[in-house]
SEDREN-275774 format. One line per 2 residues: number of its first residue (from 1); their letters; for each residue y, x, z of N, C-alpha, C. Coordinates in steps of 0.1 Angstrom, whole numbers, plus 2048, in hexadecimal, padded with zeros to 3 digits. Atoms other than C-alpha are relative to their C-alpha. Layout:
NUM) A) Y:X:Z:Y:X:Z:Y:X:Z ~ ...
//
This chain:
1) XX) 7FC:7F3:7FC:80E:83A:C71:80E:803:7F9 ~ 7F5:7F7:802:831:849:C6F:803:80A:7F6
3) XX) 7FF:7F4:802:838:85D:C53:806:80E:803 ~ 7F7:7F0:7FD:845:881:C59:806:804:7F2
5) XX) 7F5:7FE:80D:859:87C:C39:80D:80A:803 ~ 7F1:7FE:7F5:87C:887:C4E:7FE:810:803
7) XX) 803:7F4:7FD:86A:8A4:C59:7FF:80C:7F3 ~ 804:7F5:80E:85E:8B3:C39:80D:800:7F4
9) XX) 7F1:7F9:803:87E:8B0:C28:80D:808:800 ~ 7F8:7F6:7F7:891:8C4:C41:7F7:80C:7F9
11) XX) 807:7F0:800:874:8DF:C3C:7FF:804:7F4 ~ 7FF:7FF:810:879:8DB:C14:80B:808:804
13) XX) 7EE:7FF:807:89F:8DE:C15:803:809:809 ~ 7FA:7F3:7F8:89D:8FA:C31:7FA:80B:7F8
15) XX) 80A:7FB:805:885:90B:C1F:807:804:7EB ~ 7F9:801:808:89A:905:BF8:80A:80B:7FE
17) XX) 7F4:7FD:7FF:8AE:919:BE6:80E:7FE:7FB ~ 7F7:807:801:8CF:912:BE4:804:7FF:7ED
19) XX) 7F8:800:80F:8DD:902:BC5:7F2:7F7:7F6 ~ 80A:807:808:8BB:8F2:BBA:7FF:7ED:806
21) XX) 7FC:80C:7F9:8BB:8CB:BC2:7EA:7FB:7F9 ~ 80A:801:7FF:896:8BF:BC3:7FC:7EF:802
23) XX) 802:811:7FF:89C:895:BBD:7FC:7F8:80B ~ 800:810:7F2:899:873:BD1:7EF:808:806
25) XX) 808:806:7F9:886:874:BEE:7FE:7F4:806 ~ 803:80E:7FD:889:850:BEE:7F5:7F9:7FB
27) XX) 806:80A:805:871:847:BDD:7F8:80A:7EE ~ 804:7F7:806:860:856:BBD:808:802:7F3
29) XX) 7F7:800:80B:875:863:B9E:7FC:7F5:7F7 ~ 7FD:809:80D:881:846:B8B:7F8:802:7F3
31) XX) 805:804:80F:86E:839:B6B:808:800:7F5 ~ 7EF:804:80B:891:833:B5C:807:80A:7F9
33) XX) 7FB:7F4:807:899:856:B56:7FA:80C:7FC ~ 808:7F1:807:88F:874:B42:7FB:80A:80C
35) XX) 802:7F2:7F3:882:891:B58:801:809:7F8 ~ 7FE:7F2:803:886:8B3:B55:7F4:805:7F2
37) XX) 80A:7FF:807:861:8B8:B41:803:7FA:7F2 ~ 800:809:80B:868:89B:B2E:811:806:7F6
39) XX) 7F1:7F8:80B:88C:8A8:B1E:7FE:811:7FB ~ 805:7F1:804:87D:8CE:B1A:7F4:7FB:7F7
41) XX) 809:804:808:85D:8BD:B08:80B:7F8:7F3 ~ 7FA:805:80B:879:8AA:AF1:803:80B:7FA
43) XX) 7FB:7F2:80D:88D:8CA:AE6:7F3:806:7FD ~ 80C:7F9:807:86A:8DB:AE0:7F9:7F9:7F5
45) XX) 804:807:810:862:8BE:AC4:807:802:7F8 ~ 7FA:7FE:809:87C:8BB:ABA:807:80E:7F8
47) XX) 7FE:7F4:807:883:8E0:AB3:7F4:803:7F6 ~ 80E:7FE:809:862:8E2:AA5:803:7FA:7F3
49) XX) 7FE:807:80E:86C:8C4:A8A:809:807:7F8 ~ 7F9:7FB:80A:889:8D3:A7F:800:810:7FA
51) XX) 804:7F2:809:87A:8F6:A7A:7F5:7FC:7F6 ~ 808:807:80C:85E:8E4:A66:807:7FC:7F5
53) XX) 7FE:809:809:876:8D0:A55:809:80A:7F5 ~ 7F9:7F8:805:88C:8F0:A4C:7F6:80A:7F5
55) XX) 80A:7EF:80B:86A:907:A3F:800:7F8:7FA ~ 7FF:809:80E:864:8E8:A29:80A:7FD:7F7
57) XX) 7F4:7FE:809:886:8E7:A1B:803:80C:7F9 ~ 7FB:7EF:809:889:90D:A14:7F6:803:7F5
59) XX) 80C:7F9:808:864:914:A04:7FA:7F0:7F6 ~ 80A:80B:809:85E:8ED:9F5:802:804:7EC
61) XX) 800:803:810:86B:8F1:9D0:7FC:80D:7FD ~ 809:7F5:805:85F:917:9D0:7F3:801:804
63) XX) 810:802:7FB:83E:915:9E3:7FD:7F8:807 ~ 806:80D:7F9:831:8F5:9EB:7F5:802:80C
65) XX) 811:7FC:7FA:80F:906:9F9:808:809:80C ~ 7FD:7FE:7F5:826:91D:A11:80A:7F9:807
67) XX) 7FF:80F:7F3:83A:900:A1B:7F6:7F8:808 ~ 808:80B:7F8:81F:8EB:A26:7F7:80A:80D
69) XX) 805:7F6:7F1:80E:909:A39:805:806:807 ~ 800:801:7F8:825:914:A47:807:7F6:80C
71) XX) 7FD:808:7F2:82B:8F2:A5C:7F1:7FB:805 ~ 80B:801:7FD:802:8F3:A5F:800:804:808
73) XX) 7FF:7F5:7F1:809:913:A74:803:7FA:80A ~ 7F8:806:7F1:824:904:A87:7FA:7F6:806
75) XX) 803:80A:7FE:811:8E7:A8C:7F1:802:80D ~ 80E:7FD:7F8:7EF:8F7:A9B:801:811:805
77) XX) 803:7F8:7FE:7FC:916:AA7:7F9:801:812 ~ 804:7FE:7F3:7F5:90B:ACB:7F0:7FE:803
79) XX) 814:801:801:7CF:908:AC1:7FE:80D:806 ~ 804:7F3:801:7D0:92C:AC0:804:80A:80D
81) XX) 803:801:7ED:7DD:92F:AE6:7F7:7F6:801 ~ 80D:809:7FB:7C6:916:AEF:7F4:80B:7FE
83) XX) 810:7FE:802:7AA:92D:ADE:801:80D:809 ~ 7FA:7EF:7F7:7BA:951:AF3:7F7:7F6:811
85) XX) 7FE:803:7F2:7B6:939:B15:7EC:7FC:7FF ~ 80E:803:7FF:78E:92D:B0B:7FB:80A:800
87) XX) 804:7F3:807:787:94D:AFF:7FF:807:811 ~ 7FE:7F9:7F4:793:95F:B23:7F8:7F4:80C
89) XX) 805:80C:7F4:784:93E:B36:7F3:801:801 ~ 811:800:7FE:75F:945:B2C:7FC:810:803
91) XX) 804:7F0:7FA:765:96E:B31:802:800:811 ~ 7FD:801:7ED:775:969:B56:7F6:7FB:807
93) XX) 80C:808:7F7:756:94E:B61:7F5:806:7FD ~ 80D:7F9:804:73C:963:B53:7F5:801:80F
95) XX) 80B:7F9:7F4:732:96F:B78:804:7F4:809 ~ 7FE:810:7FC:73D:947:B83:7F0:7FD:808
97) XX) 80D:807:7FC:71C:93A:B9C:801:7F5:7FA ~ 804:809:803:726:91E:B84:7FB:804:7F2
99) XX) 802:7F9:809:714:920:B63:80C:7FE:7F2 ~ 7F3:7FE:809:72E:927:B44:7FA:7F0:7F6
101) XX) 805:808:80D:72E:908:B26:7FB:809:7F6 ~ 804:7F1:80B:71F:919:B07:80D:802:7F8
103) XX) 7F5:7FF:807:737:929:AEF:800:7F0:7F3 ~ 7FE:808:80A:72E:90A:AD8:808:7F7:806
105) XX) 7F9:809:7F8:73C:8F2:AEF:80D:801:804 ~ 7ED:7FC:7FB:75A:906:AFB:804:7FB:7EB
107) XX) 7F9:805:80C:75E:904:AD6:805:7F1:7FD ~ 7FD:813:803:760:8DD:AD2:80B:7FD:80D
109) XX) 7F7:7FF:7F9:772:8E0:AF2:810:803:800 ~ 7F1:7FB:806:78D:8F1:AE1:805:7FB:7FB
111) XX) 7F6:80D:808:793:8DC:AC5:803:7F0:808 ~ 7FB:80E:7F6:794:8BD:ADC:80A:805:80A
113) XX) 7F4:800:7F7:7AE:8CE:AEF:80D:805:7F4 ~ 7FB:7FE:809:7BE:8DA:AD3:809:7F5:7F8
115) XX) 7F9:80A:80A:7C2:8B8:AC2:805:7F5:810 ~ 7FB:80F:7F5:7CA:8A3:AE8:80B:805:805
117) XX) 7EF:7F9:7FC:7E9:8BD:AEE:805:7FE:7FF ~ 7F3:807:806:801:8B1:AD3:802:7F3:804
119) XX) 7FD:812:802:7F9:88C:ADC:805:806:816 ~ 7FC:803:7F1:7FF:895:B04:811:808:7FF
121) XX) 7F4:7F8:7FD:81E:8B0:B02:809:7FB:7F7 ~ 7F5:806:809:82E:8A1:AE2:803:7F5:7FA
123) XX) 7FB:80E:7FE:82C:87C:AE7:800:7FC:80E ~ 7FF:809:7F3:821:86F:B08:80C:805:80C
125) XX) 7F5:800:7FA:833:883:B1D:810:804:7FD ~ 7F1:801:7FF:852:88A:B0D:809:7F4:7FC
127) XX) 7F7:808:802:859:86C:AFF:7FA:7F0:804 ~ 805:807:7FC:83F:854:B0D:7FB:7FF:811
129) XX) 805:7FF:7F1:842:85A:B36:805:7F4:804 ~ 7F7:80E:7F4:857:839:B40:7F3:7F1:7F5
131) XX) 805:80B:809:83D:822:B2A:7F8:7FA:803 ~ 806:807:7FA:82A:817:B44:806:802:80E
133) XX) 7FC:7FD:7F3:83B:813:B64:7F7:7FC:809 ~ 808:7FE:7F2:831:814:B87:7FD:7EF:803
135) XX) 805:80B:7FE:81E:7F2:B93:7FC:801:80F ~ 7FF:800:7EF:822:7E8:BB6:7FE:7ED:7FD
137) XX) 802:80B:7FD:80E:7C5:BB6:804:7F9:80C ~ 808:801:7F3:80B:7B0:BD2:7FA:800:806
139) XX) 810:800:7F9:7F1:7B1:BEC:7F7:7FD:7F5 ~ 808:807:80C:7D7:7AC:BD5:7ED:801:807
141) XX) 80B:7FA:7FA:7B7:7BC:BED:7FB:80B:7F6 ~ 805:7F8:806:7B9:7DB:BD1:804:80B:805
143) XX) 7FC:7F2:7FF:7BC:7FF:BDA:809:805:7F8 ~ 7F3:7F8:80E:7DC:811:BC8:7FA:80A:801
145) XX) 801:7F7:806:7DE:82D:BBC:810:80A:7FC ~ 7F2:7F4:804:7F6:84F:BBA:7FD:808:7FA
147) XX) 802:7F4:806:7F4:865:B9C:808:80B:7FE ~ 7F2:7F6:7FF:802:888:B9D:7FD:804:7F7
149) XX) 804:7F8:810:801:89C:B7D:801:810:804 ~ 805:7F4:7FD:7FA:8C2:B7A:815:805:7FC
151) XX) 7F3:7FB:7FE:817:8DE:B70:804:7FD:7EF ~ 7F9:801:80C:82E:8DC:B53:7F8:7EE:7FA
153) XX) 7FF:80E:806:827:8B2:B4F:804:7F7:80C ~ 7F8:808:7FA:834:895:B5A:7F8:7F2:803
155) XX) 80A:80C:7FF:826:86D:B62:7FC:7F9:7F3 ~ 801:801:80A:825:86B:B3F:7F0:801:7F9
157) XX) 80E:7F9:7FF:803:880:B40:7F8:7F4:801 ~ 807:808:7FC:7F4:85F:B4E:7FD:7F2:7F9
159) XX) 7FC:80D:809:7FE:845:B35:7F2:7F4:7FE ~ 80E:80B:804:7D7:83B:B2D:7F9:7F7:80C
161) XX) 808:805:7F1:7CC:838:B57:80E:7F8:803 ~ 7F4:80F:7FB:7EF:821:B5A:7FE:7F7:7F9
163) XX) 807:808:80B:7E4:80D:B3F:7F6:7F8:808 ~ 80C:803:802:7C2:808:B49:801:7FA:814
165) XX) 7FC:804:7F6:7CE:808:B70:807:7EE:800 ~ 7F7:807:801:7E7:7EC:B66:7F7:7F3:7FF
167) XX) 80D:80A:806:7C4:7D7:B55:7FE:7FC:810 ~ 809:801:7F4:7B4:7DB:B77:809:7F7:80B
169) XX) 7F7:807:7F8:7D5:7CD:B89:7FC:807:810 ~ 7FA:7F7:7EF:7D5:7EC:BA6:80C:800:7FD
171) XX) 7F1:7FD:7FB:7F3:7F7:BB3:7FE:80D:7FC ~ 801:7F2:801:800:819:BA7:810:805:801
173) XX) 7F4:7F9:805:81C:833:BA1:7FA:80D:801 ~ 803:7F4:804:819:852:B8F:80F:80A:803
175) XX) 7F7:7F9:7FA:831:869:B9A:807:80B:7F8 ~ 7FA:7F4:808:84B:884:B89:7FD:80F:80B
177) XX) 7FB:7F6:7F7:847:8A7:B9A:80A:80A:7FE ~ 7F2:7F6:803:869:8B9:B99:802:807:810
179) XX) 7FB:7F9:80C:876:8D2:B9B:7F2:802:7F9 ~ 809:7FD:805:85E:8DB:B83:7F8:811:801
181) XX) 802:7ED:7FC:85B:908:B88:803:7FD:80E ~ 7FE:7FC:7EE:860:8FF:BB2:7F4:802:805
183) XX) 80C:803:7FD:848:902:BC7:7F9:7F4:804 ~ 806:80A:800:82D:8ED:BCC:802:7FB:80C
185) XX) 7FA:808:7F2:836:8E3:BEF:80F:7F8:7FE ~ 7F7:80B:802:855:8D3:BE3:7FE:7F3:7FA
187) XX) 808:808:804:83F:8B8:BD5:7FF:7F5:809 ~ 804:80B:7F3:838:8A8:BF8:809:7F7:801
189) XX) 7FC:80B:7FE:851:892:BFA:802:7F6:7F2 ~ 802:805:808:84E:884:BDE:7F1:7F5:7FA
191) XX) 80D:807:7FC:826:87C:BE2:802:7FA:80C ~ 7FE:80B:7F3:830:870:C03:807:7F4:7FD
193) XX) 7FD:80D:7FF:846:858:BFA:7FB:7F7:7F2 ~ 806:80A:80C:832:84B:BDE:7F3:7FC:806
195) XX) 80E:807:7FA:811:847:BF3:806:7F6:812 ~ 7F6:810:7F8:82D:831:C0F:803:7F4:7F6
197) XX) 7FB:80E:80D:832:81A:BF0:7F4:7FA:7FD ~ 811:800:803:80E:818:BE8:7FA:7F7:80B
199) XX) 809:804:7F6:802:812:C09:806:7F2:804 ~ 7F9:810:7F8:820:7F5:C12:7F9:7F7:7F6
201) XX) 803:80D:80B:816:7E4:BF0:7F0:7FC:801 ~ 80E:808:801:7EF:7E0:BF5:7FB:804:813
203) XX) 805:801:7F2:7E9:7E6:C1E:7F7:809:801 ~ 808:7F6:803:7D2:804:C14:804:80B:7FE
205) XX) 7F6:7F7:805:7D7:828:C12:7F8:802:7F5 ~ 806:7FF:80F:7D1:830:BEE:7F9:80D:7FB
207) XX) 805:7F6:803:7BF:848:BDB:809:80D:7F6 ~ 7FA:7F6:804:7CD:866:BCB:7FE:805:7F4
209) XX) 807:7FA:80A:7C3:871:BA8:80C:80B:7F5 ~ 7F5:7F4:7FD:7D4:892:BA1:7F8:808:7F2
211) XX) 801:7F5:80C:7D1:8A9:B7C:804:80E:808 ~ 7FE:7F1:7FF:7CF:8CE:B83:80E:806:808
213) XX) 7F6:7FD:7F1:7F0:8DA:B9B:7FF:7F9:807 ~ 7FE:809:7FC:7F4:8B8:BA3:7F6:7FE:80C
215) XX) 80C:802:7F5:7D2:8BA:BBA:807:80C:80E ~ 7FA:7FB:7F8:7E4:8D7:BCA:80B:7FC:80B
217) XX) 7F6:80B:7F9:803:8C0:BD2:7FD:7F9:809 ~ 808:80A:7F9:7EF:8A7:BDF:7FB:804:80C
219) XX) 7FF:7F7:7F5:7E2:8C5:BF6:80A:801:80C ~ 7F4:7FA:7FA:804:8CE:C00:802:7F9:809
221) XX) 7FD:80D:7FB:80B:8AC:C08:7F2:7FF:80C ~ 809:804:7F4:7EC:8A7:C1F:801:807:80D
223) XX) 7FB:7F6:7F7:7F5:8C6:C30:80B:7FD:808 ~ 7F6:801:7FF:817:8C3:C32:801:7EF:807
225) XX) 7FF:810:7FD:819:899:C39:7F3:7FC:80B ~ 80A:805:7FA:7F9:897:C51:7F7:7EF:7FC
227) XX) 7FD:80F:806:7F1:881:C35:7ED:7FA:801 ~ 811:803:800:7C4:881:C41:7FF:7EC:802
229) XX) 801:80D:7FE:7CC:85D:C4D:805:7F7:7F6 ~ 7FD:805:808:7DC:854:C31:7FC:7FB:7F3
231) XX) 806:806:80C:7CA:855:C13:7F3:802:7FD ~ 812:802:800:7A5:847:C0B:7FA:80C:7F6
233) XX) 806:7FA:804:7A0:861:BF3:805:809:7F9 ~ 7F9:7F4:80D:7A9:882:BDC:7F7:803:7F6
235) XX) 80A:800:80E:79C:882:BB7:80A:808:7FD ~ 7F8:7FA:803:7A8:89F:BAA:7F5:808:7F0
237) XX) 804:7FB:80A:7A3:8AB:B85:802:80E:7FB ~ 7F9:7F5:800:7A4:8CF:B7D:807:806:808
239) XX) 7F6:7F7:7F5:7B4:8DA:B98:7FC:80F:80A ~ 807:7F3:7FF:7B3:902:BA2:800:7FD:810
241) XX) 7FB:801:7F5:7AE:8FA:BC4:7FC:810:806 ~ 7FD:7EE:7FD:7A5:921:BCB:80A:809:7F6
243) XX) 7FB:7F4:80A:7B9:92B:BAF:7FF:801:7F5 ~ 805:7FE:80C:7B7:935:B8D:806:80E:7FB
245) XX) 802:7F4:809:7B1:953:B78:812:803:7FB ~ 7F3:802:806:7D2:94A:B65:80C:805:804
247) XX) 7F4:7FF:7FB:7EB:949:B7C:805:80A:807 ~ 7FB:7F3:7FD:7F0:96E:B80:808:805:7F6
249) XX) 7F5:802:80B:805:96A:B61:80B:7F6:806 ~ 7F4:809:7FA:81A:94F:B76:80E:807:7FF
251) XX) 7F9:7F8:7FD:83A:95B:B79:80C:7F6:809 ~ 7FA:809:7FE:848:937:B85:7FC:805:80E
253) XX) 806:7FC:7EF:847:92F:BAF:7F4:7FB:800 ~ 80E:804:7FF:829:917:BAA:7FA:805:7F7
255) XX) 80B:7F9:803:819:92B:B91:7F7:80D:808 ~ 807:7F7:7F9:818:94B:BA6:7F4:7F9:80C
257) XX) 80A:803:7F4:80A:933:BC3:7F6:7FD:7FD ~ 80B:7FF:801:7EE:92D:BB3:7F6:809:7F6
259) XX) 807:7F1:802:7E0:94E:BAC:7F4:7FF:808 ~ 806:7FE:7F6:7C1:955:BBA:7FC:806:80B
261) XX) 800:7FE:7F5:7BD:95F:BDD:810:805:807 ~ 7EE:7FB:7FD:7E7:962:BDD:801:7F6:812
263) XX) 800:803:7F1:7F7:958:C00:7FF:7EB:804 ~ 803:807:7FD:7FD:932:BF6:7F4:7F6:801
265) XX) 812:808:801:7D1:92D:BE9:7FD:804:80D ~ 807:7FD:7F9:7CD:93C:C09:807:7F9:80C
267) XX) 7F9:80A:7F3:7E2:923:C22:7F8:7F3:7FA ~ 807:815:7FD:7D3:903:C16:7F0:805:7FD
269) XX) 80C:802:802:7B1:911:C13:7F5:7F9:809 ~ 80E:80A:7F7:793:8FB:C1E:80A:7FB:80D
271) XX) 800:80C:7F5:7AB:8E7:C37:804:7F3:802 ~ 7F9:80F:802:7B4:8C8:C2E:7EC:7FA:7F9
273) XX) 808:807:805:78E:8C4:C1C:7F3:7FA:809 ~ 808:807:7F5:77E:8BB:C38:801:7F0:80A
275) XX) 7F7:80D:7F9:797:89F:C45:7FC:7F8:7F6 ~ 800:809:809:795:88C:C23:7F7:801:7F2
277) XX) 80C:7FC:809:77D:889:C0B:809:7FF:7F1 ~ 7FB:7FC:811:786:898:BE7:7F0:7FB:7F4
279) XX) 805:7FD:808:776:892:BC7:803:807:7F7 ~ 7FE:7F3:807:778:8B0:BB4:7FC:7FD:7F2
281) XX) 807:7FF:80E:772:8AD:B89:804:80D:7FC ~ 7FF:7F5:806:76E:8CF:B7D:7F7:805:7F3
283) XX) 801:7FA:80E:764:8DE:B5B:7F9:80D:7FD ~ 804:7F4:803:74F:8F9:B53:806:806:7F0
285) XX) 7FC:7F8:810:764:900:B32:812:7FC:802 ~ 7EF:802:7FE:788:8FB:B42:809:80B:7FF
287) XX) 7F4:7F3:806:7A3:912:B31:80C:801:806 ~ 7F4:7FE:7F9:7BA:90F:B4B:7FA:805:80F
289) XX) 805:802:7F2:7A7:90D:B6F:7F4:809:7FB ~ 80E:7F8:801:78E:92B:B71:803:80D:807
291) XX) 80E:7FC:7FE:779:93F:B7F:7FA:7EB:7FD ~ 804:80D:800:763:919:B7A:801:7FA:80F
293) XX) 800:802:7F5:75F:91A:B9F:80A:7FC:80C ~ 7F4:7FD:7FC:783:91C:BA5:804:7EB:802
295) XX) 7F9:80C:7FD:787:8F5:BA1:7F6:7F8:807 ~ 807:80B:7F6:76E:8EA:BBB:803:800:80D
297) XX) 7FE:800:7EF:771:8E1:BE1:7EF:805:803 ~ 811:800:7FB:750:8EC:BF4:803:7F8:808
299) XX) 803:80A:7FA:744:8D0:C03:806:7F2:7FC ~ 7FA:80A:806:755:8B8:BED:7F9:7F9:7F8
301) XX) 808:806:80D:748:89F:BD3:803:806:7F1 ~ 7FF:7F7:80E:749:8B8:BB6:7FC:7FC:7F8
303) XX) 806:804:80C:743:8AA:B97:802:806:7F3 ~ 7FD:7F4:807:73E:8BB:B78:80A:7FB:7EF
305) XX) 803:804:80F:74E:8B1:B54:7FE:80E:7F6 ~ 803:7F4:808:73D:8C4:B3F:805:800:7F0
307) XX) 7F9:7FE:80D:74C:8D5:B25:80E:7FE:7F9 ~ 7F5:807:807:76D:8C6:B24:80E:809:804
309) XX) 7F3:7F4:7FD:791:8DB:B23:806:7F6:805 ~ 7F4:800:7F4:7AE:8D9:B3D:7FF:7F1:7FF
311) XX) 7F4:80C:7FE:7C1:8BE:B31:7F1:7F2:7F8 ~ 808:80A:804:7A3:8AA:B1F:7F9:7FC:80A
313) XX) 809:808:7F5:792:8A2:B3D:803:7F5:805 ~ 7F8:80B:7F7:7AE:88C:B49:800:7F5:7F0
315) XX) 803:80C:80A:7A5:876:B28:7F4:7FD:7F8 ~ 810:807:801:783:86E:B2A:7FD:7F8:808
317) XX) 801:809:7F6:77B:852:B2D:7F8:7FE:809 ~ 80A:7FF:7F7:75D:852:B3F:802:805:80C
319) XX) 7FA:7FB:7F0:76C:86A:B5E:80B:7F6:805 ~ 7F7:806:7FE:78A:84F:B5B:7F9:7F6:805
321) XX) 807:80C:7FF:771:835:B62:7F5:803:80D ~ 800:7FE:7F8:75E:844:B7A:808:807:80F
323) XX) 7F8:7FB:7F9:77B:852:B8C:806:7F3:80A ~ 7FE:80E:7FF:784:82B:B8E:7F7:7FB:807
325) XX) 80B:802:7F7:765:823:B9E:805:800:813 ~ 7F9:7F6:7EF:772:837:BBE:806:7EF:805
327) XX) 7F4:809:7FE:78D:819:BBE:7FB:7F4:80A ~ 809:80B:7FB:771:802:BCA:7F7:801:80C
329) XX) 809:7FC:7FC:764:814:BE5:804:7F8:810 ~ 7F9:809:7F6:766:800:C09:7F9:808:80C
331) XX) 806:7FC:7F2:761:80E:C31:7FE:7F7:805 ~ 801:805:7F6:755:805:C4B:7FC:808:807
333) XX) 802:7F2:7F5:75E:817:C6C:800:80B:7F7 ~ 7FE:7F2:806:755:83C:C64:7F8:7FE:7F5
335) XX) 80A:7FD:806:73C:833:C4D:805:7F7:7F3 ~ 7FC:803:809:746:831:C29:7FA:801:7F3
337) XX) 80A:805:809:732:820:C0B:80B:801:7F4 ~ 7FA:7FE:80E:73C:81D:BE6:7F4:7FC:7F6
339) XX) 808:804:80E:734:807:BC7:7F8:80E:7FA ~ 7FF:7F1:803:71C:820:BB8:803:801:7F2
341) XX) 7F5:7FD:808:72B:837:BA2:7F5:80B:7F6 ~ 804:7FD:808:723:84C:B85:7F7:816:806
343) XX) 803:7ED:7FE:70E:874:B87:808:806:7FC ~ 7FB:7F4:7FC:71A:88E:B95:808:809:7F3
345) XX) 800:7F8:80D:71E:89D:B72:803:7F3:7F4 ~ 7F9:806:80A:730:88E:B53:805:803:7F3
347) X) 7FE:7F7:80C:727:898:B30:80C:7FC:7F8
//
């Protein structure tokens, strides 16, 4: 099939406004160079170090005890967002038809996102996104693979499922989404021409596995690219696909769009999930994506992890492992089987 690549970047760049440049549609942003996330995640360490490095030089020879605390502060004050967003995540789902985690759980929940934040925003992706590049085997008879990341991260986010992808010897590429504050429909060509790379290098169309916006993208793109023929599957983690609570604080283009029941949750609703089968991983203690109900498809393979925040979902192993599973799944005609795979549900 023809992509309608040609098409959709006309309707980007009519659509654009002027003065913003929105990178290669040749092909997917280069491994070789920093992105936008990744150079805004540097100055944010590195400002961080050298305000630590300055309280400990002013307060060490007179107060040892309030030098060290305060670079404890600096150090964990984002626990303390973190605990504002679990805190509002279990009052908002209260009247959720899903049932809430308990508050002990959100609690463990917390510190496990608490301690997997610094290792994702202040190593992997600012200074660890090009350290596994994209893998385009030859034929091999394996299914690839296109990962898109959520908002505010980069392919950096993925470092452990490239890794572990790379063991397995599929085909992949994880993808940069820039601009970063555009909207999410500028995205498409970008997933398009990374699932034409995918598809030339293993003769398959590949699966999709998408963190929180990134499932949105993946939408856009299905929408936008008449991409149903295209790809065997959509695994999407976290992703508000009605919306989330949150994003009425947005102030970006793709935050506002995914507000709940705003004009863009209400153009891709329920139409693309009927062409292509999604797997949905959603969270009853997710401090980003909520109401809880907010990150399921109806009629989709809904699966639950329980208990786990936003960004820790996308590093367990076990969802990583069953998500992998998918990879193995084979048709015939309309009727489509699969190695079997793990319950519905994933403590």
């Amino acid at each position: 099939m023809q992509s309608p690549l040609p098409r959709i970047v006309e309707a980007i760049r009519g659509a654009s406004p002027p003065g913003l440049s929105y990178g290669r549609v040749d092909g997917c942003r280069a491994c070789d160079s920093w992105t936008m996330v990744a150079r805004l995640q540097q100055c944010i360490v590195l400002a961080w170090v050298l305000a630590a490095t300055a309280w400990v030089a002013i307060w060490w020879t007179s107060a040892p005890v309030i030098a060290m605390a305060g670079v404890v502060l600096m150090t964990f004050a984002h626990a303390a967002v973190l605990a504002v967003e679990f805190i509002a995540a279990r009052q908002v789902s209260a009247s959720d038809p899903i049932p809430r985690a308990s508050a002990l759980q959100c609690a463990r929940a917390w510190l496990a996102e608490s301690l997997i934040a610094p290792r994702v925003f202040c190593w992997e992706q600012p200074f660890r996104s090009r350290a596994v590049p994209d893998h385009l085997p030859q034929t091999n008879g394996r299914r690839g693979v296109v990962l898109i990341h959520g908002f505010l991260c980069n392919r950096g986010f993925w470092n452990p499922w490239l890794r572990a992808l790379r063991e397995r010897n599929n085909a992949f590429i994880a993808v940069n989404l820039e601009p970063v504050f555009g909207s999410i429909d500028h995205h498409v060509t970008t997933i398009d021409a990374a699932v034409q790379r995918v598809t030339s290098a293993t003769g398959k169309p590949p699966i999709l596995i998408c963190h929180s916006m990134g499932g949105l993208a993946a939408r856009a793109w299905l929408r936008a690219a008449d991409g149903s023929a295209r790809v065997h599957r959509i695994v999407t983690i976290g992703t508000p696909h009605r919306g989330t609570w949150l994003a009425r604080f947005g102030r970006t283009a793709n935050g506002r769009e995914m507000r709940i029941g705003g004009e863009w949750m209400r153009r891709i609703e329920g139409k693309d999930a009927q062409s292509v089968r999604f797997t949905c991983w959603y969270s009853n203690c997710d401090n980003i994506v909520f109401p809880i109900s907010t990150a399921t498809i109806t009629g989709a393979d809904n699966r639950l992890a329980h208990a786990r925040g936003h960004v820790e979902m996308a590093f367990v192993e076990g969802l990583r492992r069953d998500t992998f599973d998918l990879l193995d799944e084979w048709s015939t005609g309309c009727a489509t089987k699969a190695m079997p795979t793990a319950a519905r549900r994933f403590e």
